[in-house]
N, C-alpha and C positions, 0 to 999 in steps of 0.2 A: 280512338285510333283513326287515323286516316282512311279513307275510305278504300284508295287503291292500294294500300299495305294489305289492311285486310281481304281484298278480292286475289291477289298474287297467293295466299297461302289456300283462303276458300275452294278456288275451283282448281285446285290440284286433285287429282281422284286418290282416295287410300288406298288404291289396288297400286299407282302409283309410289307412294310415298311408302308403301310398305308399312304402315302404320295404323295401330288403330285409335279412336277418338281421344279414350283415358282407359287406360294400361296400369293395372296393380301392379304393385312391387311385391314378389311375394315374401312372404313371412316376416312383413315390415309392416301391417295395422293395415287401418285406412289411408295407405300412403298410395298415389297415384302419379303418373307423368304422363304428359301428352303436349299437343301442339295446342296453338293461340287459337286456330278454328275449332276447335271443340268448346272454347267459351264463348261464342256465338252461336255455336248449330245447337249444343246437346246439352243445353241444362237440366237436362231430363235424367243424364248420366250423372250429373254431380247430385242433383237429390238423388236418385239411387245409392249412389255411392256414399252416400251422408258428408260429400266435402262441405266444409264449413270456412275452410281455410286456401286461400292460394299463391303461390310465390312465383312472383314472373321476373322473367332475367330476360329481357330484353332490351332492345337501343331503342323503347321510343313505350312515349307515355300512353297506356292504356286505360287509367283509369280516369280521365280527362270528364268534367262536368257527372262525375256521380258514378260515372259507367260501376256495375258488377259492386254497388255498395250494400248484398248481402253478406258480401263474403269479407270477412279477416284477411287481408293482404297485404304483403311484404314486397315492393317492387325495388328492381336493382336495374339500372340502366348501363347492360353490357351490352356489346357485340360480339358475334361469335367469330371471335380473330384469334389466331394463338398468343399473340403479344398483351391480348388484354390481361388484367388482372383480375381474376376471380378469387382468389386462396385469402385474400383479405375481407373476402364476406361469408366463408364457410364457419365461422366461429357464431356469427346472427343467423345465420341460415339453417342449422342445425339446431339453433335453441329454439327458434320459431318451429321450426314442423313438431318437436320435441315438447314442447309446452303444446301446441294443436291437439297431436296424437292421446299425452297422457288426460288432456280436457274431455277424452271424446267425443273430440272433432274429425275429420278428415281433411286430409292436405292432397290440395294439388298441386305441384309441378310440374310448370309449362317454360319452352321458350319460343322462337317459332315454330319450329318442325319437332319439337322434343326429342331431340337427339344428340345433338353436344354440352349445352349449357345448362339446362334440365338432366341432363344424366349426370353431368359435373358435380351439381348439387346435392343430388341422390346420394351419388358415390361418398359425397362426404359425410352424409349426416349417417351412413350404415358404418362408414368405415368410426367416426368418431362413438355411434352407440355403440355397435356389436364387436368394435375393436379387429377389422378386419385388413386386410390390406385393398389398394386402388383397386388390382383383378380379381380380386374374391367380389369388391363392392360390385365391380361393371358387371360381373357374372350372373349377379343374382339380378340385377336390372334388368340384363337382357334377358331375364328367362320371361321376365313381364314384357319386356316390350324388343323386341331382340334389335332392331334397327338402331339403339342406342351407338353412341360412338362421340365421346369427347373429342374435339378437336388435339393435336398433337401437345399445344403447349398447357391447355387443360389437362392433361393428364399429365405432363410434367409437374404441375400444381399439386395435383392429389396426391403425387408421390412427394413432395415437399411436406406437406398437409402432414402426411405419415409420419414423418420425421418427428415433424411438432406436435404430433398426437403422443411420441413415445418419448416426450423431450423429458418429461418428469415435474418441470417448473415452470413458470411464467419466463420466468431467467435465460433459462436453456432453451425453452419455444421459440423465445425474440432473437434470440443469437441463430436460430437454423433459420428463420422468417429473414433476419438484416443480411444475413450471407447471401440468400437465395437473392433479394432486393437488391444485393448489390452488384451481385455474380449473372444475373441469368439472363438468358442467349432471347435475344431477337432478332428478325427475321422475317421476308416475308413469305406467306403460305406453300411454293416449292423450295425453300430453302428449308422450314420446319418437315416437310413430307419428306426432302432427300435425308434429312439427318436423323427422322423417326427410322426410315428403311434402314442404313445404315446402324443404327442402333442393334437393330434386330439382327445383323449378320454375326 
């Protein structure tokens, strides 16, 4: 990782960021979410926590020359923009913590700040296990890490997600997934805020 990438999240203080290092998910195993500075300060949390396993959703390579080669890692290179596309890795992202958890191993999910991208993922893999909806999944997140909050067009995703969780077939999945692909709204970051507001009225 770049040195001054990582100093920008580093010397933010958690009293700050409202967050703490690595944050259980409860009543999901050894499932955890947190920020990127926790895989530098607190390896001490991850053997505590028995992680074995980590999924990083970030815009830029972390595991460059070795870095973190104790751990089983699944790296996805997003940014946290509402326009990105996440819902096309929640099908790998869910079998990976999913194969982690029943190995007993423990899974981390991080993105930078573990708060949109990282909940993103969460969201999916509770909503796809325990057959839940997007707000039931964010609920139970935030009761672990409560700072949680997907970006606007992430959580338009999860609610896609839902669709194709209840589609019934591969058939009916890719026809709610091609509509969404073909149909859906971009924008940039107060165009997504005014029409999330607007949703809500």
């Amino acid at each position: 990782m770049p040195l001054p990438r990582f100093w920008e999240f580093a010397h933010l203080t958690d009293n700050l960021k409202n967050m703490g290092w690595v944050d259980a998910i409860p009543r999901a195993g050894k499932l955890y979410i947190g920020g990127l500075h926790a895989l530098y300060q607190k390896p001490d949390l991850f053997e505590k926590g028995g992680i074995t396993h980590i999924v990083s959703v970030i815009d830029f390579d972390i595991y460059e020359n070795g870095a973190f080669e104790q751990y089983e890692h699944l790296m996805l290179r997003v940014d946290d923009d509402p326009n990105e596309e996440l819902l096309k890795h929640f099908k790998q992202t869910s079998a990976f913590i999913d194969a982690a958890l029943k190995g007993g191993g423990g899974v981390f999910v991080h993105c930078a700040m573990g708060k949109s991208r990282s909940a993103a993922v969460v969201c999916a893999y509770l909503m796809w296990k325990d057959k839940v909806s997007p707000q039931e999944a964010l609920k139970q997140v935030c009761e672990g890490r409560p700072v949680c909050s997907p970006n606007p067009g992430f959580m338009e995703q999860l609610g896609v997600y839902s669709e194709i969780l209840k589609a019934g077939d591969d058939t009916k999945a890719d026809e709610v997934y091609q509509h969404w692909l073909k149909n859906r709204f971009t924008g940039n970051a107060w165009v997504w805020d005014k029409r999330g507001r607007e949703a809500k009225l």
